[in-house]
N, C-alpha and C positions, 0 to 999 in steps of 0.2 A: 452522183457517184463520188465515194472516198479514194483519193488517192497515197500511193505510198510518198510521193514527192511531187511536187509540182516546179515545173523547170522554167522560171520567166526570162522571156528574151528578148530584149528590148531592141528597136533597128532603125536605123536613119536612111534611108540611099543606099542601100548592101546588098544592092540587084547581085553583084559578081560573089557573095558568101549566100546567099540564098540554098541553093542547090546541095555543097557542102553540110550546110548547116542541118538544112532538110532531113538528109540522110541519116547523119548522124543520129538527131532527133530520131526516126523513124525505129533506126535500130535500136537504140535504148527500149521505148516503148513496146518492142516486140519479146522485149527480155524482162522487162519490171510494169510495174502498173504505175505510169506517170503520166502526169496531164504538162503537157507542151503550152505554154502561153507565149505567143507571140503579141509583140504590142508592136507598133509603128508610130513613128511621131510625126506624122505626116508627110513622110516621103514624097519626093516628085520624078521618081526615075521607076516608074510602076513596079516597084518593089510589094508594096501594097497586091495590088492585084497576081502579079507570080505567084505568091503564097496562097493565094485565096484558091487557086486553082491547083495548085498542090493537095495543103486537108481538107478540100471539099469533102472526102469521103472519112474522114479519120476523125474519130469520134470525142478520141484524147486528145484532138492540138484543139488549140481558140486561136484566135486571130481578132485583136484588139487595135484602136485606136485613139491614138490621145485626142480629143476633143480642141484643145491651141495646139498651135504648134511653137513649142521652144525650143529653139535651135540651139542644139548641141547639148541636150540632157537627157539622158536616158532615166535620170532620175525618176523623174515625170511618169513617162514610162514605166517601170519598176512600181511606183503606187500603186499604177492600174492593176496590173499584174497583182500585188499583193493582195488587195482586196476583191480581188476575183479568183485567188486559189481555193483549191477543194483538197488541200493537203495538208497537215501535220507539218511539213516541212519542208520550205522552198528554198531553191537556189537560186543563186543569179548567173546566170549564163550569157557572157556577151556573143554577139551573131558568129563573129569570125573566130569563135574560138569551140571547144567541143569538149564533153564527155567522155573519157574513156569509156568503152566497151565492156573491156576487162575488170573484173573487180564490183563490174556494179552492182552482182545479185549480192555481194558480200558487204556493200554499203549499205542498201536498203535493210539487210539483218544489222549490221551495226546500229544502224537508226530505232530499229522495233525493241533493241536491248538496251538504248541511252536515251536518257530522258535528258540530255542536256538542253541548255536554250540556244550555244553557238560551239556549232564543231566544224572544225576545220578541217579542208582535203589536201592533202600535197601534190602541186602546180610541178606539171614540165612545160618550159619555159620553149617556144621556138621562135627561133630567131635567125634570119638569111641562111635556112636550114641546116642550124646547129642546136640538136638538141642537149638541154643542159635542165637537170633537176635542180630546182632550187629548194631547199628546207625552209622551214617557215619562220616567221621575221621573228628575231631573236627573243623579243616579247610580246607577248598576245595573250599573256593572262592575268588581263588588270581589272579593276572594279572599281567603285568608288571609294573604296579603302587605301588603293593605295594607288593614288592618283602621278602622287612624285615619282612615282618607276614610271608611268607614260608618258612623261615629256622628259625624263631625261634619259631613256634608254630608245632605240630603234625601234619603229614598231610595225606592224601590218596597217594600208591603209589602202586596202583596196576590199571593197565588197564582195566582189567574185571568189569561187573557190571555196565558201563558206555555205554550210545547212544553217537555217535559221528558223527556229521554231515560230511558226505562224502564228500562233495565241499569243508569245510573249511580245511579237511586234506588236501588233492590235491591242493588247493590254497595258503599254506605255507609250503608244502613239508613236511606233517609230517611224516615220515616212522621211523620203528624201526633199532636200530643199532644190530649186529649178541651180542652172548652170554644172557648170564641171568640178572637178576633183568635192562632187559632193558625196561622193563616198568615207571623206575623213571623218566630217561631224555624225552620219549617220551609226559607221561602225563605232566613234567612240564612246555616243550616247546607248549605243545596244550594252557595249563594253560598262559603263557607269550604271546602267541597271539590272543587269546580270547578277545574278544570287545560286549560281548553279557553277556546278565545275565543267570546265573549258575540255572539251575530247578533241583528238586530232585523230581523224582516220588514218591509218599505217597505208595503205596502198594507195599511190600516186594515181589520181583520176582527174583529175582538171588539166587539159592542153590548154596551152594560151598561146596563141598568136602575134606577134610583136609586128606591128606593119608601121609604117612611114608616116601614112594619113590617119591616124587612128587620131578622136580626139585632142587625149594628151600629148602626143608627138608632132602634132602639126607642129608650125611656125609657131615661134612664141611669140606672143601678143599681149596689150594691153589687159584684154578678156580672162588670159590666161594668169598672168601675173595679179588680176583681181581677184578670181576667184577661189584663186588658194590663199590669200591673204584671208576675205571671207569665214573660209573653212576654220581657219585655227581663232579668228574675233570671235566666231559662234560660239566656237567652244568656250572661250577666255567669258563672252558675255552668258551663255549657258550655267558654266561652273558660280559665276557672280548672284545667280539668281535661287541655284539650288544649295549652296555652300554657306553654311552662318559665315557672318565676316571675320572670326576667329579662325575657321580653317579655309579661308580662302586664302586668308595672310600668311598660311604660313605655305599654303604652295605657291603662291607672290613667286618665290627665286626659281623656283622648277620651271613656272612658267614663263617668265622673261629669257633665261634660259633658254626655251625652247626657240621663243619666237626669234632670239639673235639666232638661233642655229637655221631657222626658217627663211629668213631673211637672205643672210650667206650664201643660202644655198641656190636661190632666186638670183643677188648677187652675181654669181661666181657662171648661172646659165647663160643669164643676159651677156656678161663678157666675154665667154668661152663660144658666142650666137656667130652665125655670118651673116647676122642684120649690119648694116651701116652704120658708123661711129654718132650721127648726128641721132637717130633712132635707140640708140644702145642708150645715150646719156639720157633723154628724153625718159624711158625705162628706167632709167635707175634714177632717177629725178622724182618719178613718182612710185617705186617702191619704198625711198628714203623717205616720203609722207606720209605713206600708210603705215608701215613699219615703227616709226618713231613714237 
């Protein structure tokens, strides 16, 4: 079966957003014709099995499992998911966060009238329950043309919240790399090979959930501090590979550019952390290595 969208949800230990999450799902589906993928990346708080006894009977969810388990990447996860859609058009959906209700028969018609490869939904934003819409990051519509607006302007660098045309993933190999904030390289290489105009759906339909424990919010860590270093080498060694060395030089300043602002920003966490001064220096000891 074809579906209008296919909604992938990747899950770690989210015994407590399970049921939430369920629902939601459940309702969508009974209003659009979507296939639900849940993926698990080996969970050990029988979050696995809760679900499994949930869509026993529903026809439209799956229920996936990563084969390793790599702790703390839903990237991983999201692969599976991708190459296991039966849709035109997937999103990413993380466990604790939802779906508007509203709005959604008028997204799927949006979808069936744009042929675009990435369109964007407008995010309300919850947070110690203060709801606040946020507009979309000042720039989100770059390409490989004009590379210098992406590192010197603000940009979207989160996956979520986005439709992303299934063919065009599969047709330049876009898949996520393992660890966290692997959402930057991922969206900026969808971004780099994009050949289609950018749509933003007008009606706010992605809840996001802002928690404490959430990946990116935990404690910052060594992990934490590697892995977005990672995210932006990728790209720096990415653009090196696909760029003749005449216009790689000449985004050379955009990009150092960027990375001092990247830096700072890491910087300015570690100091502002209520980790202990001996830890903080240690941190910034070894961002100064990576960084330089």
């Amino acid at each position: 079966m074809i579906y209008d969208l296919s909604i992938i949800i990747p899950f770690y230990n989210a015994k407590k957003f399970i049921n939430r999450s369920f629902k939601n799902c459940k309702e969508l589906s009974k209003i659009i014709n979507a296939q639900i993928l849940y993926i698990d990346n080996i969970s050990n708080d029988n979050s696995f099995n809760i679900l499994k006894k949930k869509i026993k009977s529903k026809k439209n969810f799956n229920l996936l499992k990563t084969t390793k388990k790599f702790s703390h990447s839903p990237g991983i996860a999201r692969n599976l998911g991708i190459k296991n859609s039966k849709s035109d058009n997937i999103i990413f959906l993380d466990i604790d966060d939802e779906l508007n209700i509203k709005g959604i028969k008028k997204l799927i018609q949006f979808l069936k009238k744009n042929n675009s490869n990435i369109i964007y939904l407008k995010k309300k934003i919850i947070d110690k329950k203060k709801y606040l819409t946020r507009k979309e990051s000042p720039y989100i519509k770059y390409n490989k043309k004009n590379m210098q607006e992406f590192f010197n302007k603000s940009i979207n660098m989160a996956a979520i919240s986005i439709i992303f045309k299934r063919k065009f993933l599969l047709e330049n190999k876009l898949f996520f790399n393992r660890g966290i904030y692997e959402d930057i390289f991922f969206l900026f290489k969808a971004h780099f090979y994009n050949n289609r105009i950018i749509k933003i759906f007008p009606i706010t339909t992605y809840k996001r959930y802002i928690h404490k424990r959430s990946i990116t919010n935990t404690k910052i860590s060594v992990y934490h501090l590697s892995c977005m270093f990672e995210a932006w080498k990728n790209i720096n060694n990415f653009l090196k590979k696909k760029l003749s060395t005449k216009k790689y030089k000449i985004l050379d300043k955009s990009i150092q550019f960027r990375l001092r602002g990247e830096f700072a920003n890491e910087y300015y966490k570690i100091v502002n952390s209520k980790i202990g001064l001996r830890t903080k220096k240690n941190y910034l000891n070894f961002i100064v290595k990576k960084y330089r």
